[in-house]
C-alpha distance (Angstrom), angle and dihedral (degrees) to the residues before:
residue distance angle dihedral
X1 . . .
X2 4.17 . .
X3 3.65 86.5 .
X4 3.87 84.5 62.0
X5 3.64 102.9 39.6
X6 3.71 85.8 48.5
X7 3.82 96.3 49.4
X8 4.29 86.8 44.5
X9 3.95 88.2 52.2
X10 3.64 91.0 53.6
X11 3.95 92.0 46.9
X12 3.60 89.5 45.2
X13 3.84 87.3 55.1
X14 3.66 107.6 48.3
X15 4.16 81.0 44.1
X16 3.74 86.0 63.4
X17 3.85 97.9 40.8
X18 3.65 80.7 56.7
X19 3.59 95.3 56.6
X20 4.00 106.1 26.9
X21 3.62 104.0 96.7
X22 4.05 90.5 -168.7
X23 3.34 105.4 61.4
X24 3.84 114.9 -4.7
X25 4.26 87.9 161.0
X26 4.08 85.8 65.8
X27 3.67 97.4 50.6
X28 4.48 97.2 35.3
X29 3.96 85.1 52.4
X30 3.77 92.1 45.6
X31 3.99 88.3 51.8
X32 3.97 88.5 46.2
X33 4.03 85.6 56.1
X34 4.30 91.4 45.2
X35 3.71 91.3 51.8
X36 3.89 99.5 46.4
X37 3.81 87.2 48.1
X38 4.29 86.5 45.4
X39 4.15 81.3 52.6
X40 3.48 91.4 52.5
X41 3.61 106.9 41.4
X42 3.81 86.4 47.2
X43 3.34 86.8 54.7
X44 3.49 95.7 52.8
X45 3.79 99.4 36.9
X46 4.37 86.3 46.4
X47 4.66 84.8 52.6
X48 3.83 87.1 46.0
X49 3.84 95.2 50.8
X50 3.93 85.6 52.1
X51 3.63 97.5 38.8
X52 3.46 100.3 -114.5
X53 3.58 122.6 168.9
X54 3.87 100.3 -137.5
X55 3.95 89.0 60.9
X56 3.73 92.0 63.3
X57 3.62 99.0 77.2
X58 3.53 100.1 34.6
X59 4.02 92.4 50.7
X60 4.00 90.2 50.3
X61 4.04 94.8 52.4
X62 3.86 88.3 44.6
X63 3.99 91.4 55.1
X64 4.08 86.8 38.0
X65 4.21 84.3 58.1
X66 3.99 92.3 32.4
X67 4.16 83.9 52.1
X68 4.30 88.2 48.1
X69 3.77 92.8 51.0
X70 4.03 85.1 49.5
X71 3.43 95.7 55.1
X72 3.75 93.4 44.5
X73 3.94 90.6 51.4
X74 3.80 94.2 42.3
X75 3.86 84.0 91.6
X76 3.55 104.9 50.7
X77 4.20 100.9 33.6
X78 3.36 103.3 7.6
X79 3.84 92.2 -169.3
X80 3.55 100.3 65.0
X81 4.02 95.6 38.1
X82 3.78 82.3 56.7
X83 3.38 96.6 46.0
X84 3.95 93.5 58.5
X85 3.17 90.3 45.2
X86 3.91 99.5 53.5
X87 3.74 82.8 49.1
X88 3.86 100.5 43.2
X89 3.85 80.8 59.9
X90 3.61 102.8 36.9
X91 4.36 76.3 59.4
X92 3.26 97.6 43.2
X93 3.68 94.7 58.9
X94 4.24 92.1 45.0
X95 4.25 83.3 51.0
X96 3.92 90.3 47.6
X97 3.62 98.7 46.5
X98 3.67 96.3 47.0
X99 3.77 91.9 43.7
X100 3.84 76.1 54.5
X101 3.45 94.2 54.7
X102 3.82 95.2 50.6
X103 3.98 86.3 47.7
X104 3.92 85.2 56.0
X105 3.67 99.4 38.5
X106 4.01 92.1 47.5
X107 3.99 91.7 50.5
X108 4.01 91.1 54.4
X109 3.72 90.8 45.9
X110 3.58 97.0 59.0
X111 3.63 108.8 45.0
């Protein structure tokens, strides 16, 4: 789902920098941003559906910066802030546990 919404923002962006006679620099380099971030979170979101390790850190400081932007937006629309941050959690715990896992897993193997 973030992967998506991130990917749509950056469509959405380079859609405007098309359009926006003003300042289309603004708007292309803000699309450029949105689809590296789209990349990455795919990235992440594709390792954690496989259970790769790598994916694990990068899919906890994505819901630790998705949670940050919730609490900044819980003032002005309090619905969405809340809903990243329900999510950021509901993420964080997944990440945890399975980092927990591996933790478990890896002592077992080695003795």
């Amino acid at each position: 789902m973030e992967t998506v919404a991130t990917a749509f923002a950056a469509v959405g962006y380079g859609i405007y920098a098309l359009l926006d006679s003003q300042r289309p620099g603004v708007a292309a380099a803000l699309g450029a941003v949105m689809a590296m971030f789209a990349i990455g979170v795919g990235a992440f979101s594709w390792g954690f559906a496989k259970r790769r390790r790598f994916a694990l850190s990068g899919a906890l400081a994505w819901q630790l910066m998705q949670a940050s932007v919730g609490v900044w937006l819980i003032t002005v629309w309090p619905l969405v802030g809340a809903v990243l941050i329900i999510l950021a959690a509901i993420v964080t715990i997944a990440v945890v546990r399975r980092q927990s896992a591996y933790g478990a897993t890896g002592a077992s193997d080695s003795s």
